[in-house]
VOGU-3710 file (C-alpha; in Angstrom, 3 decimals, decimal comma):
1> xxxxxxxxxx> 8,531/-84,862/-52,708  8,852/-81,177/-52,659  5,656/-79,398/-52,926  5,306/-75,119/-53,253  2,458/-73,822/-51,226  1,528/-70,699/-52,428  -1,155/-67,957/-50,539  -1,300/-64,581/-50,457  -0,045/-63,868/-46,860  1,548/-65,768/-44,002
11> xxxxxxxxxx> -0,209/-66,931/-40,811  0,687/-63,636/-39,115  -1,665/-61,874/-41,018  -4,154/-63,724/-39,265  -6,660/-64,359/-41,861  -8,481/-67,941/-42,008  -6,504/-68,825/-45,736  -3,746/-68,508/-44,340  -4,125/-69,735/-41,093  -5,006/-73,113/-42,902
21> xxxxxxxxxx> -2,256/-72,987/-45,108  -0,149/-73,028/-41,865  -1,996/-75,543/-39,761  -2,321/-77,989/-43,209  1,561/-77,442/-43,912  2,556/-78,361/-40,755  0,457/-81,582/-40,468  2,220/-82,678/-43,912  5,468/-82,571/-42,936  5,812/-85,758/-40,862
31> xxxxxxxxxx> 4,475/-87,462/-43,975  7,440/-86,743/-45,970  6,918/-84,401/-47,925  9,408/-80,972/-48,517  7,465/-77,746/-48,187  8,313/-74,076/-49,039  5,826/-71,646/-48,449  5,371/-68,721/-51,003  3,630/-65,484/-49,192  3,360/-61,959/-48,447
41> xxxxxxxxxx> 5,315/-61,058/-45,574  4,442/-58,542/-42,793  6,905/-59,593/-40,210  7,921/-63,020/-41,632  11,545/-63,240/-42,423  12,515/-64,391/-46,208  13,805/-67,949/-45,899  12,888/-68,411/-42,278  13,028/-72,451/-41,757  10,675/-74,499/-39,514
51> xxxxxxxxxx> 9,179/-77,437/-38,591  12,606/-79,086/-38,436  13,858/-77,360/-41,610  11,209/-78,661/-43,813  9,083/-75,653/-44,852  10,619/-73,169/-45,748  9,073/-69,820/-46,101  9,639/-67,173/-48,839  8,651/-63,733/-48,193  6,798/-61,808/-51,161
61> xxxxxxxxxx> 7,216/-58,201/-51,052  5,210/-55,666/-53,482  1,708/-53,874/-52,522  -1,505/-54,028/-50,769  -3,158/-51,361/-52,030  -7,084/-52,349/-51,516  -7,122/-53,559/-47,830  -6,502/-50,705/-45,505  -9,569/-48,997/-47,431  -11,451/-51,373/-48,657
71> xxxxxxxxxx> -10,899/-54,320/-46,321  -9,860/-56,441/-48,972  -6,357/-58,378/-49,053  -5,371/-58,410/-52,441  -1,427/-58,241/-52,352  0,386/-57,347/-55,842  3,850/-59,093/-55,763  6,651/-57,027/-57,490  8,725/-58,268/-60,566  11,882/-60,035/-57,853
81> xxxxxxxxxx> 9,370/-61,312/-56,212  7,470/-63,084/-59,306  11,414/-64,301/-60,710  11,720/-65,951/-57,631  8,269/-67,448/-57,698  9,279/-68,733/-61,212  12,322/-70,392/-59,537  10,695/-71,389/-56,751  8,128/-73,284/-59,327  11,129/-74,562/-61,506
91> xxxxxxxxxx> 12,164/-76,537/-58,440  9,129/-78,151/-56,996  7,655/-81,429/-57,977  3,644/-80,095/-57,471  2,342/-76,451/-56,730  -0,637/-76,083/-54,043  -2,577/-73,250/-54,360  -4,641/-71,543/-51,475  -7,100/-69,677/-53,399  -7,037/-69,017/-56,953
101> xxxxxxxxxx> -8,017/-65,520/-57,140  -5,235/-63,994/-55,917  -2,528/-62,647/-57,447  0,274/-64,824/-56,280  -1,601/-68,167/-57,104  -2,639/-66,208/-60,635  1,388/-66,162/-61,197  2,303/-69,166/-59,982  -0,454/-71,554/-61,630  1,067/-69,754/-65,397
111> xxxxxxxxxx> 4,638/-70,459/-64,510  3,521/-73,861/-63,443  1,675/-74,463/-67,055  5,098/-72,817/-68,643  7,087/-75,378/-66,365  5,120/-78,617/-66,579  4,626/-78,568/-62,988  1,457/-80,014/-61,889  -0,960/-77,858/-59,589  -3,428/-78,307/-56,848
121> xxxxxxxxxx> -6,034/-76,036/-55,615  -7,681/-75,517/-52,347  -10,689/-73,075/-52,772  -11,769/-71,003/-49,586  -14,385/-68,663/-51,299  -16,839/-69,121/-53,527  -19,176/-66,076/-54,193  -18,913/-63,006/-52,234  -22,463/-60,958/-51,769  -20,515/-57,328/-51,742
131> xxxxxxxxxx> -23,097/-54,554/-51,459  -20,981/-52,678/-54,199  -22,494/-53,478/-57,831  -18,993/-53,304/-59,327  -16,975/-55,520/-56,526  -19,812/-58,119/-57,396  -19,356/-58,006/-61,147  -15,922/-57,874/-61,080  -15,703/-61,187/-59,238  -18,062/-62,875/-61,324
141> xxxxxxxxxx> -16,188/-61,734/-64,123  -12,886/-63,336/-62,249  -14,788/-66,642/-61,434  -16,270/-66,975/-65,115  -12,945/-66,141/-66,523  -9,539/-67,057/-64,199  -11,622/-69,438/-62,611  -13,027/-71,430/-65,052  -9,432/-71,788/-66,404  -7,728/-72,404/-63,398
151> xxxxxxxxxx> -9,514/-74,765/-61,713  -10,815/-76,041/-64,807  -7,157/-76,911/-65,670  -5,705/-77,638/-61,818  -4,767/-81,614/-61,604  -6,985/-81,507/-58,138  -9,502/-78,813/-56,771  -10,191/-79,395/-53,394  -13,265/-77,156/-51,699  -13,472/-76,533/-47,982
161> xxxxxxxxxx> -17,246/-76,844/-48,135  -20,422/-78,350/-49,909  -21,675/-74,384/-50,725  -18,510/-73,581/-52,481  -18,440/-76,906/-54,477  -21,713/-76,168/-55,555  -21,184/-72,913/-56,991  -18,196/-73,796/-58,759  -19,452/-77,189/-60,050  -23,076/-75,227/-61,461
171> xxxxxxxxxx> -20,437/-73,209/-63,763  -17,202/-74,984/-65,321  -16,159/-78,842/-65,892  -13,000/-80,014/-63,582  -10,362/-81,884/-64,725  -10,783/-85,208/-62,087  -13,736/-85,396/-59,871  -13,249/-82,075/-57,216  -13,498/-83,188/-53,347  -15,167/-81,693/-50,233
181> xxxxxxxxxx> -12,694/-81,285/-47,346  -13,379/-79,743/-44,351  -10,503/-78,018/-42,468  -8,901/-79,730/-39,639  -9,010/-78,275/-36,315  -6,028/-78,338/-33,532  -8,330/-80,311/-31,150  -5,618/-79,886/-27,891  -5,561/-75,771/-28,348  -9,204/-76,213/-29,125
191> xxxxxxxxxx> -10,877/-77,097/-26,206  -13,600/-76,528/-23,492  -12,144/-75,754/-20,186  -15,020/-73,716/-18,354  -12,881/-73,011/-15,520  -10,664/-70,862/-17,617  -13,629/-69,261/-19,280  -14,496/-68,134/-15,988  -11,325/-66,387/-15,331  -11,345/-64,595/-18,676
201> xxxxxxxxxx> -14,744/-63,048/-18,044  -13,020/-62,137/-14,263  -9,715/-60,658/-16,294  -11,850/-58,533/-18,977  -14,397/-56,758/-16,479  -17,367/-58,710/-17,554  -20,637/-58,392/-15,881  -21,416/-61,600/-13,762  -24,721/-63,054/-15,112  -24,900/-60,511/-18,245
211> xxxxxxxxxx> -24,846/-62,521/-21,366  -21,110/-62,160/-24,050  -21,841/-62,363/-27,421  -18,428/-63,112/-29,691  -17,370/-61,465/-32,776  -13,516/-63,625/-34,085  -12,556/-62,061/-37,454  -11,853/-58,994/-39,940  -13,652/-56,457/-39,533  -14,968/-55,954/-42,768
221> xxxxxxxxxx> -18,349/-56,028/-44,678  -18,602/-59,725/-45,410  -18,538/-60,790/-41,772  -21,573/-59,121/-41,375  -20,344/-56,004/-39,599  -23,211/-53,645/-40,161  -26,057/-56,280/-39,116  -23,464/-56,571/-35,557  -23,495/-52,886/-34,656  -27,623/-52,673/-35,094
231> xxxxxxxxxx> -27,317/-55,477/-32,712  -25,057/-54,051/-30,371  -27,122/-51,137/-30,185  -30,498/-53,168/-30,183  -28,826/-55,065/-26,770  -27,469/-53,115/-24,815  -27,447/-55,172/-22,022  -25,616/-57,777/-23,839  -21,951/-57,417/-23,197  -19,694/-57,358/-26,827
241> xxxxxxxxxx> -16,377/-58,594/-27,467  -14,638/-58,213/-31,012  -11,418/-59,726/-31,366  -10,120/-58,715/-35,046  -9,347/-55,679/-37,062  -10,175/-54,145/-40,190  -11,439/-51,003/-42,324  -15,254/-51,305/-39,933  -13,763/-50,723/-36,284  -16,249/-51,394/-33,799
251> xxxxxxxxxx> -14,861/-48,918/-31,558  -16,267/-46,582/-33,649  -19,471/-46,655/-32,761  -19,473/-45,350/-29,568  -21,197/-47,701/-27,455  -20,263/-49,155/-23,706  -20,881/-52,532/-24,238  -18,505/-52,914/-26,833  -15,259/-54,173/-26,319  -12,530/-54,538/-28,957
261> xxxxxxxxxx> -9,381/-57,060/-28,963  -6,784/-57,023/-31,253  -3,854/-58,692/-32,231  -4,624/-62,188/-30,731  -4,214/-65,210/-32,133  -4,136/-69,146/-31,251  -4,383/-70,146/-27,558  -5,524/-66,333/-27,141  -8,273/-66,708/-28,844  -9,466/-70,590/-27,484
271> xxxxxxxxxx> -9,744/-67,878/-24,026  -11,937/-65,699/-25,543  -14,495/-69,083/-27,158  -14,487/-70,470/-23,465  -15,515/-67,018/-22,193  -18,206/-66,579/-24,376  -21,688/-67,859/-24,082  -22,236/-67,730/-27,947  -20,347/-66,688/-31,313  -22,323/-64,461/-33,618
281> xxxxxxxxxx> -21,180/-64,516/-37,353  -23,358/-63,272/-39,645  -21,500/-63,892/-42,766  -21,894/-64,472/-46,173  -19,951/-65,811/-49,285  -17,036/-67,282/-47,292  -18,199/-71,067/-47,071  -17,643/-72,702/-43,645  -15,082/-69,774/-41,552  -12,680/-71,579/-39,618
291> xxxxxxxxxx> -13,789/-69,721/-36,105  -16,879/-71,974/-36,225  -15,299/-74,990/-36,428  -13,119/-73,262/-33,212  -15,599/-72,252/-31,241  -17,531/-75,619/-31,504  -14,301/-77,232/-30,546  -14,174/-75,168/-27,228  -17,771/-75,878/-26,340  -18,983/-72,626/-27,147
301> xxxxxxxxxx> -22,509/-72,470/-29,646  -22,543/-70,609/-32,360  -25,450/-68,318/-34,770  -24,416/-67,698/-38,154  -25,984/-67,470/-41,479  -27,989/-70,200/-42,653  -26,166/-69,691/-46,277  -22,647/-70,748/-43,618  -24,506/-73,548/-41,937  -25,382/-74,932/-45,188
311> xxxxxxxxxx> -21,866/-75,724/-45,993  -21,664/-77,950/-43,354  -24,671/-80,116/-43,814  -23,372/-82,676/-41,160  -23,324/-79,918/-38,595  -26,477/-79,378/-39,756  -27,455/-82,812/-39,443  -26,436/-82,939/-35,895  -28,259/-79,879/-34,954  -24,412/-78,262/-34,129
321> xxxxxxxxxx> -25,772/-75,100/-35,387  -27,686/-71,781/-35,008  -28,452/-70,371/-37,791  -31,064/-67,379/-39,369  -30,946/-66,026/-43,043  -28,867/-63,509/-43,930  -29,754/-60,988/-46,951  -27,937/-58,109/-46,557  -30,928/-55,580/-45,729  -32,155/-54,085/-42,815
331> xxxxxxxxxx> -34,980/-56,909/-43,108  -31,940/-59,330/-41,628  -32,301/-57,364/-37,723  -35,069/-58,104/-36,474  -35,144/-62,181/-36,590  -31,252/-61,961/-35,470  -32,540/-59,395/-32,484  -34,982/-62,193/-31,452  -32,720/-64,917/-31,338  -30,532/-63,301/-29,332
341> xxxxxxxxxx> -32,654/-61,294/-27,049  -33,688/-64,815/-26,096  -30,453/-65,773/-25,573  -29,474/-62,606/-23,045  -32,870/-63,486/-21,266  -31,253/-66,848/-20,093  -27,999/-68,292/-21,615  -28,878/-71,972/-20,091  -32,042/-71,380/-22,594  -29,521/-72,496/-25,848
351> xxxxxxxxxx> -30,563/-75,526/-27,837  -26,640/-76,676/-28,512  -25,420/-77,861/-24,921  -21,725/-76,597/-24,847  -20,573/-80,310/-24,590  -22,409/-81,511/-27,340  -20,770/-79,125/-29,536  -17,447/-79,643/-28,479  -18,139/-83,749/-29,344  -18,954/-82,789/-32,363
361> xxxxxxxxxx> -15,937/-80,758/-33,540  -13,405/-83,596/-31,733  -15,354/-86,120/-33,613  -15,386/-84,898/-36,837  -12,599/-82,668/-37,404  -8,715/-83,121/-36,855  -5,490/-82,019/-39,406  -4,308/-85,390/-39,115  -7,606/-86,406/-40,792  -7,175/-83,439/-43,098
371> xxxxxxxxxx> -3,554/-84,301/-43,802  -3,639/-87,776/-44,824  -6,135/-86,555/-47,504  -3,929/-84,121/-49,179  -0,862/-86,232/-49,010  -2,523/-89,200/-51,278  -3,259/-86,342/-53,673  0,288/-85,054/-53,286  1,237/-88,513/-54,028  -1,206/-88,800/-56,985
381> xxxxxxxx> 0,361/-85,592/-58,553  3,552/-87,232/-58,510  1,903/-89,615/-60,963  0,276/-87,205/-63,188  1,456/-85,793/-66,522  2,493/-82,558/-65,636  0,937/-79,790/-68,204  -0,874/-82,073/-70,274
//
């Protein structure tokens, strides 16, 4: 069965859509199924084969005109690139979307409508809290409009958490039932191994017995960025590592304990969880971010929103989680700056024992798990009655 996956970059642009799209792909292949992989390109070559020649990826090429400004990835595809999406769709037997609301999956679900192919959604984000009155309205707009349609019309809609299912489901009627599926998790990258953490504090310079607080993302407004530099400059005898980029560079602000990491990826960053005593994410809009479900895995705890650890509610269950409420005000700083300061006082003081958390993630999270999923619904769209 030959299946188009469709996002708007490759893995190497290191965002958690795409990272998924990789990780997912690859765990389908060994159950028979054909992929090609339709993306922007930054350095991935047009055609490139892999996993033993079954996906093969297809390099987009056109504009990103919002991200290095705005911090938002919102690629426009140029007119070759859309006529070979529209051949790409022409000779697939299902579409898989990563996200409708970008431009690429926009395309590719109308040429799959105009070419009876049948299409399957994953949906990453649900609402996005931007501080900007117009950035808010305009996605609404987008959800109440391309949304509704898209999903509302998609042969499957798969969510990657409770909180986005529930925002969805309050506002449009799906086609068949939608499912909650968590992403899988490479649980042999993803690992505790406290020796090594050790030797990454050693490597970086860290301060023996001085607590490391973890930042793993873009740095952009979403992920909380503003409520992180109060706190870096409210703990100052925290030490601060930021592994990420984006328009909100930490290393902007001027302050000692700070350090910033870029370009890493995979078993780079599984280093950088073992190394940490804790991973503070205070983000909204963005259901459950895959660097939780990482960090767990490596033993490491983790505070983030309580809007994020809602989307889990078996993390929640398990008591996998620390969490305070995020609003988006000043208000936010000074229950974060408690929590933390506690934290700094004594790392051993953490509710979430390091292997406790790391049981939790190996228990309940794998791509095989993941995989076997999405292939029955692969299968299933084989049976459908494509555009009807």
């Amino acid at each position: 069965m030959r299946i188009l996956v469709v996002s708007h970059f490759f893995a190497e642009h290191r965002g958690g859509i795409e990272i998924v799209a990789e990780q997912l792909s690859r765990a389908l292949v060994p159950r028979g199924f054909a992929l090609t992989w339709a993306a922007t390109a930054k350095s991935a070559p047009a055609g490139a084969p892999s996993e033993a020649g079954r996906i093969s990826r297809m390099a987009m090429s056109g504009i990103d005109p919002f991200e290095a400004r705005l911090g938002l990835p919102y690629p426009l595809w140029s007119p070759r690139s859309l006529a070979r999406l529209w051949k790409l769709v022409g000779n697939c037997d299902a579409v898989h979307l990563h996200d409708y609301i970008y431009f690429g999956s926009i395309c590719a679900f109308l040429f799959a409508r105009l070419r009876r192919r049948p299409v399957l959604v994953t949906q990453h984000i649900g609402e996005i809290p931007f501080k900007s009155p117009l950035f808010r309205g305009l996605l609404a707009l987008a959800n109440a409009t391309l949304g509704r349609l898209i999903l509302g019309k998609a042969h499957q809609v798969f969510f990657v958490s409770e909180g986005v299912r529930t925002y969805f489901a309050s506002r449009m009627r799906f086609r068949n039932p939608p499912r909650v599926v968590m992403n899988g998790l490479d649980t042999e990258l993803f690992r505790p191994d406290p020796e090594q953490g050790q030797a990454v504090r050693r490597e970086l310079g860290l301060e023996p017995g001085k607590p490391v607080f973890l930042f793993v993302g873009r740095f952009v407004e979403k992920k909380g960025l503003n409520l992180l530099r109060e706190l870096a400059r409210a703990l100052p005898s925290a030490q601060w590592l930021f592994a990420g980029w984006g328009p909100l560079d930490p290393e902007s602000w001027g302050l000692p304990q700070v350090k910033v990491l870029r370009g890493l990826q995979g078993a780079a960053i599984a280093r950088l969880y073992r190394a940490a005593d804790l991973l503070v994410l205070p983000s909204r809009g963005e259901g459950f971010p895959l660097v939780v479900q990482e960090a767990l895995a490596c033993g490491t705890p983790v505070l983030i929103s309580t809007e994020t650890a809602e989307a889990c509610p078996e993390a929640l269950e398990a008591q996998a989680l620390l969490h305070e409420k995020v609003e988006g005000s000043r208000d936010d700083l000074p229950a974060w700056k408690e929590r933390l300061e506690t934290v700094a006082r004594d790392p051993s003081s953490l509710s979430i024992p390091r292997d406790r958390a790391a049981a939790f993630a190996a228990r309940r999270w794998s791509w095989e798990r993941t995989a076997e999923i999405y292939a029955t619904a692969y299968r299933a769209l084989r049976l459908s009655a494509p555009g009807s």
